[in-house]
VOPAGU-2260 file (C-alpha; in pm, 1 decimal, decimal comma):
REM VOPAGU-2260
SITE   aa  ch    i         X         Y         Z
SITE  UNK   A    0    -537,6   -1192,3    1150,9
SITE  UNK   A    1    -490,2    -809,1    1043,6
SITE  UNK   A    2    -150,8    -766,4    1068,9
SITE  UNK   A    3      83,0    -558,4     903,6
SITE  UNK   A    4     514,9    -598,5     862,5
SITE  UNK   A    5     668,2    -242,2     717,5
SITE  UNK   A    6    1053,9    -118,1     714,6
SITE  UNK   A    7    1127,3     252,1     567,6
SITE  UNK   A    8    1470,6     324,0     547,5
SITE  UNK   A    9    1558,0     696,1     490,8
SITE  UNK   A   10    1900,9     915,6     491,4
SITE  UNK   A   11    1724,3    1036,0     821,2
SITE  UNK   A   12    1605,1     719,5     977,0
SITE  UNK   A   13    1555,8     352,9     946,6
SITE  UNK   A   14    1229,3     199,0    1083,1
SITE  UNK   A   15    1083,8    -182,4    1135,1
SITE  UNK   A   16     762,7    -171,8    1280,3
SITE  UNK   A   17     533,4    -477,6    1241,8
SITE  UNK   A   18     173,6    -390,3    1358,9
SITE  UNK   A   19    -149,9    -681,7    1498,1
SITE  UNK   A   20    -476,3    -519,8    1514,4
SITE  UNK   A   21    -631,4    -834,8    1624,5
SITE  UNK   A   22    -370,4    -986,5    1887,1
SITE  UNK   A   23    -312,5    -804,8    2217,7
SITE  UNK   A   24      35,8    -840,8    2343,2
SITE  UNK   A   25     286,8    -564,1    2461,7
SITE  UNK   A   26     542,0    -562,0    2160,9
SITE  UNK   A   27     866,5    -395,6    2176,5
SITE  UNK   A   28     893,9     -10,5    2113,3
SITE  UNK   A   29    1209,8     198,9    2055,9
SITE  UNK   A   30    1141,8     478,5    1916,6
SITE  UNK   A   31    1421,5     692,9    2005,5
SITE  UNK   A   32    1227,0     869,7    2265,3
SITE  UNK   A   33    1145,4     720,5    2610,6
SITE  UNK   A   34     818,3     973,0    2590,5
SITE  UNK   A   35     704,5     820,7    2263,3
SITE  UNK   A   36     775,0     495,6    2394,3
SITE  UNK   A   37     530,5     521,2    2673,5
SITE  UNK   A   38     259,0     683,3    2444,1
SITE  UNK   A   39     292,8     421,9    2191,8
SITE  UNK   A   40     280,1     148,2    2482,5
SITE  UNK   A   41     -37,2     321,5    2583,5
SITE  UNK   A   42    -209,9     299,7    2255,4
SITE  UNK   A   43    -136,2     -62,4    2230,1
SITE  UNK   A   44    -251,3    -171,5    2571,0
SITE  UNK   A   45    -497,2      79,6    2497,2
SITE  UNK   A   46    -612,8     -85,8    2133,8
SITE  UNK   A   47    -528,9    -437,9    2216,5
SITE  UNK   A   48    -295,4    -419,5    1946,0
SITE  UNK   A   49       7,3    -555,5    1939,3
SITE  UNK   A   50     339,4    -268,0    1796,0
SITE  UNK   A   51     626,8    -399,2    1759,5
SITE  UNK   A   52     877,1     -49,9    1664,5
SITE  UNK   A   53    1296,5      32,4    1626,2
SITE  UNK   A   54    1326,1     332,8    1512,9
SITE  UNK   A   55    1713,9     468,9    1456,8
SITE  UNK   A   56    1704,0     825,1    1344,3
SITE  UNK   A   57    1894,0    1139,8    1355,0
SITE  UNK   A   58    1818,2    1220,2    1715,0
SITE  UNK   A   59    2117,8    1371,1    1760,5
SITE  UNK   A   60    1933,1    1649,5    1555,7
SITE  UNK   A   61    1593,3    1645,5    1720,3
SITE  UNK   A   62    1272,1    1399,2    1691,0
SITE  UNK   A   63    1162,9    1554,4    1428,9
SITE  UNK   A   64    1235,7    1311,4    1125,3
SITE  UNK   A   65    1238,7    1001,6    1348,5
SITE  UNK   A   66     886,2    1065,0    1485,5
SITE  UNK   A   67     694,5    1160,3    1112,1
SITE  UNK   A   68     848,3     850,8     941,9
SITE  UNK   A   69     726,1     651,3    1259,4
SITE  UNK   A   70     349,2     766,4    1192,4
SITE  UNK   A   71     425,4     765,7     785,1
SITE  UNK   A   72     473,1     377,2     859,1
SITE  UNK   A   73     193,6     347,9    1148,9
SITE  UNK   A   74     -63,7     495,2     871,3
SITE  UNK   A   75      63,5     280,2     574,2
SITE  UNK   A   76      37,1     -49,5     847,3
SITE  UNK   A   77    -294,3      59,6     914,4
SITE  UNK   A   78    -397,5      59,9     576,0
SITE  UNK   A   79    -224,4    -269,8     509,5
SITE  UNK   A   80    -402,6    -434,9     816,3
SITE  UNK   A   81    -751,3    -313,4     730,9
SITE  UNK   A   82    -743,9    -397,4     335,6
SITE  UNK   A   83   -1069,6    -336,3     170,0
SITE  UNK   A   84   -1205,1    -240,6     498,5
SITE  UNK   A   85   -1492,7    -527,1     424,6
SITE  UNK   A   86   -1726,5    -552,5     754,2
SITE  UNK   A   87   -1525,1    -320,3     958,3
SITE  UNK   A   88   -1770,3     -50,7    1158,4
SITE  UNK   A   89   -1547,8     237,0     995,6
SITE  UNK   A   90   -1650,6     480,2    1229,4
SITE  UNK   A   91   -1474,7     552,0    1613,6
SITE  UNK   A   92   -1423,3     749,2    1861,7
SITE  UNK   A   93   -1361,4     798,9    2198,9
SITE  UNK   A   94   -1345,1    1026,5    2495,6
SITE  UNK   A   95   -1083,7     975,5    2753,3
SITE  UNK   A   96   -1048,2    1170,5    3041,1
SITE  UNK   A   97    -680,0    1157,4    3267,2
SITE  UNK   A   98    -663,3    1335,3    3573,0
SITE  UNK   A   99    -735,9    1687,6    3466,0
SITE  UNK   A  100    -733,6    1646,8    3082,3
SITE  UNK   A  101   -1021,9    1555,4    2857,1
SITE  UNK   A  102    -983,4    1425,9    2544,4
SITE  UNK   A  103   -1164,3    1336,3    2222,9
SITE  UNK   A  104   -1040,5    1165,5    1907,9
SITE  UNK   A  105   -1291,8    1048,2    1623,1
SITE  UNK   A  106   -1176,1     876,0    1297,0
SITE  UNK   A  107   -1326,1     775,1     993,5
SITE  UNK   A  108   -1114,4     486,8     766,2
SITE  UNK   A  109   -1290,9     668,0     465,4
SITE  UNK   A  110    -969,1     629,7     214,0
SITE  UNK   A  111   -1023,4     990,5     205,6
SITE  UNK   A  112    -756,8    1240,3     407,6
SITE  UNK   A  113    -904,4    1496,0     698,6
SITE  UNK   A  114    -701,8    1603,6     974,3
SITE  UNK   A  115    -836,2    1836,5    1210,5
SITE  UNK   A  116    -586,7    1917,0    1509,2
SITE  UNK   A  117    -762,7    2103,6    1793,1
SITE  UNK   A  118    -530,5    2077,9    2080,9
SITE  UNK   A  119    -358,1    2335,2    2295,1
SITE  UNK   A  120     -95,5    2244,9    2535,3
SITE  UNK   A  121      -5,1    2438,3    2823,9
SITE  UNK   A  122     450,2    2393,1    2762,5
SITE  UNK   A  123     606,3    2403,0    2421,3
SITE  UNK   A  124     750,1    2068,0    2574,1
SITE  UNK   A  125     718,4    1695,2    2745,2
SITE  UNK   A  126     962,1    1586,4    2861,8
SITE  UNK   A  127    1302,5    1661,0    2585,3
SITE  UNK   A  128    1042,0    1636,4    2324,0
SITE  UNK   A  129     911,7    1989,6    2111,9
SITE  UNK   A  130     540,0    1917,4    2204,5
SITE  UNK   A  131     465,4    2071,3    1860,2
SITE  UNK   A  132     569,2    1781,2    1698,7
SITE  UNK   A  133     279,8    1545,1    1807,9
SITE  UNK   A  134      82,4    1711,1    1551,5
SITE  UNK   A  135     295,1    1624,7    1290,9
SITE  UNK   A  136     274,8    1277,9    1397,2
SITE  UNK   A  137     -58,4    1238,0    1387,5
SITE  UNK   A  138    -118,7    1458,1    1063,9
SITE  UNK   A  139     174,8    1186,4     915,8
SITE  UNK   A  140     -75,8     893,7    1043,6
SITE  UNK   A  141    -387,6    1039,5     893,9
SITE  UNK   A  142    -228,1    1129,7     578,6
SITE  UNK   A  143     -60,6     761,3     502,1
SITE  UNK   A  144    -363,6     563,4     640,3
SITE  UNK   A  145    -617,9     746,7     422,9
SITE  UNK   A  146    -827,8     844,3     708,4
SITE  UNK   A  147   -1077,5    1166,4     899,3
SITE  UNK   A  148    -858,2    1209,4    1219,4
SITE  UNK   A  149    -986,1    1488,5    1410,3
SITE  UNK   A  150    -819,2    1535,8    1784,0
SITE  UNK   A  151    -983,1    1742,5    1990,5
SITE  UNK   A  152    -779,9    1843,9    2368,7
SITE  UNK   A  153   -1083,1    1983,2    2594,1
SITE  UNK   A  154    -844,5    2055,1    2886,5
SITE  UNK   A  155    -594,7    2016,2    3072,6
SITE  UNK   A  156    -264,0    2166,5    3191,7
SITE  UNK   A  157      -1,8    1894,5    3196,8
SITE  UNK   A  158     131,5    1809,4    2876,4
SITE  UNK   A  159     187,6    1453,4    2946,2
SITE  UNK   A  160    -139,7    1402,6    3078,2
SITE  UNK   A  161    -287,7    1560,5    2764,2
SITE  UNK   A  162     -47,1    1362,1    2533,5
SITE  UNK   A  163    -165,7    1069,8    2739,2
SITE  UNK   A  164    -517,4    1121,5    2706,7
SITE  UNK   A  165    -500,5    1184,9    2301,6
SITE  UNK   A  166    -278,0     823,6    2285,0
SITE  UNK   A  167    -523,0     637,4    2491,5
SITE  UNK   A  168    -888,3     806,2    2295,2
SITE  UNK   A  169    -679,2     744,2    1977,5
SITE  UNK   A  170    -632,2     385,4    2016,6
SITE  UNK   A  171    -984,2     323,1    2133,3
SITE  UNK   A  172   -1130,4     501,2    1822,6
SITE  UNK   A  173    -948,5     279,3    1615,3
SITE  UNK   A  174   -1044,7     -53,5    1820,9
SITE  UNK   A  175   -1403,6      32,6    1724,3
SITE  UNK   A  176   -1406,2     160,8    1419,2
SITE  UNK   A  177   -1184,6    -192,5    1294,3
SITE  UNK   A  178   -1441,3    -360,9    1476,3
SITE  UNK   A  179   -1665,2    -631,0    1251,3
SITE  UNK   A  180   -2007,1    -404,1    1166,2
SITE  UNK   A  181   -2313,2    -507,8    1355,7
SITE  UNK   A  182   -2487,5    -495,9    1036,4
SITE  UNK   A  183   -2296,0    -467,5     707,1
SITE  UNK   A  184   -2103,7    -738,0     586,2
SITE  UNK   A  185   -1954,5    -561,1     256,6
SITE  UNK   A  186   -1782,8    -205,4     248,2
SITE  UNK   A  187   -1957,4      37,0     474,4
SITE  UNK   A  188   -2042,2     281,5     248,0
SITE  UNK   A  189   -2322,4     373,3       2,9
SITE  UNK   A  190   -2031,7     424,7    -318,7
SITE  UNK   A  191   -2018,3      52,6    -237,1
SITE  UNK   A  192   -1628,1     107,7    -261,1
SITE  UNK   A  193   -1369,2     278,5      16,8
């Protein structure tokens, strides 16, 4: 099984988060934030992964530290779980539409870093939670798992059903793109090397 056991401890926040790409179970999330909670529920249902997260930060401060470290150590467990990325597809994405928002997230596990974050949302918040800092999540994952991430928000005017809609094509894209290749059972790539 591809799984993945990381702790981070910081002067800011102190993280366990153990991470199954190939069970699907609903693990235990606390995160600090009942909003990230749900999202992070989402994208395991979602992935049919299995998170397991505690996350005690400063959040007495704001999210901000608690929520990068959290995708800092979702990125390095991806990495972890995938390895040499032998017979993997490499390649996902996925379009997810809820209610009124349409969303499209497409990844590459390339060992090389893109992040593209095309997303406007209609508050500057969701719930307590600066809706700015989303991106810095997600920029955090891409960076530490080595990975294209490009997130793309065609519409919508509720944040959480935006946010919601990003989790859910997010965790899809990875479910295929860790999926065994129809056709190559080495590296998928012509440099023979990821």
């Amino acid at each position: 099984m591809r799984c993945s056991k990381i702790s981070r401890k910081t002067n800011e926040t102190q993280i366990d988060l153990s991470l199954n790409l190939d069970k699907a179970s609903r693990g235990k999330i606390d995160s600090g934030s009942a909003f990230l909670d749900h999202m992070l529920d989402l994208f395991q249902v979602h992935g049919g992964f299995t998170l397991d997260l505690v996350c005690k930060g400063d959040v007495a401060v704001d999210m901000h530290h608690s929520i990068e470290d959290i995708g800092i150590v979702l990125g390095q467990a991806l990495v972890e779980c995938l390895g040499d990325k032998k017979g993997i597809e490499r390649y996902g994405f996925y379009f997810v539409p809820m209610d009124e928002a349409l969303a499209r997230v497409c990844i590459d596990f390339s060992n090389r870093i893109g992040f593209v974050w095309n997303v406007k949302l209609n508050s500057s918040s969701v719930g307590t939670m600066d809706a700015s800092l989303f991106e810095h999540f997600f920029k955090s994952i891409a960076e530490n798992a080595r990975m294209n991430l490009h997130v793309e928000l065609f519409y919508g005017s509720d944040n959480h059903h935006c946010l919601e809609a990003i989790f859910k094509a997010f965790a899809r894209a990875i479910a295929m793109a860790k999926s065994p290749s129809r056709q190559i059972d080495g590296v998928p790539s012509s440099k023979g090397v990821l």
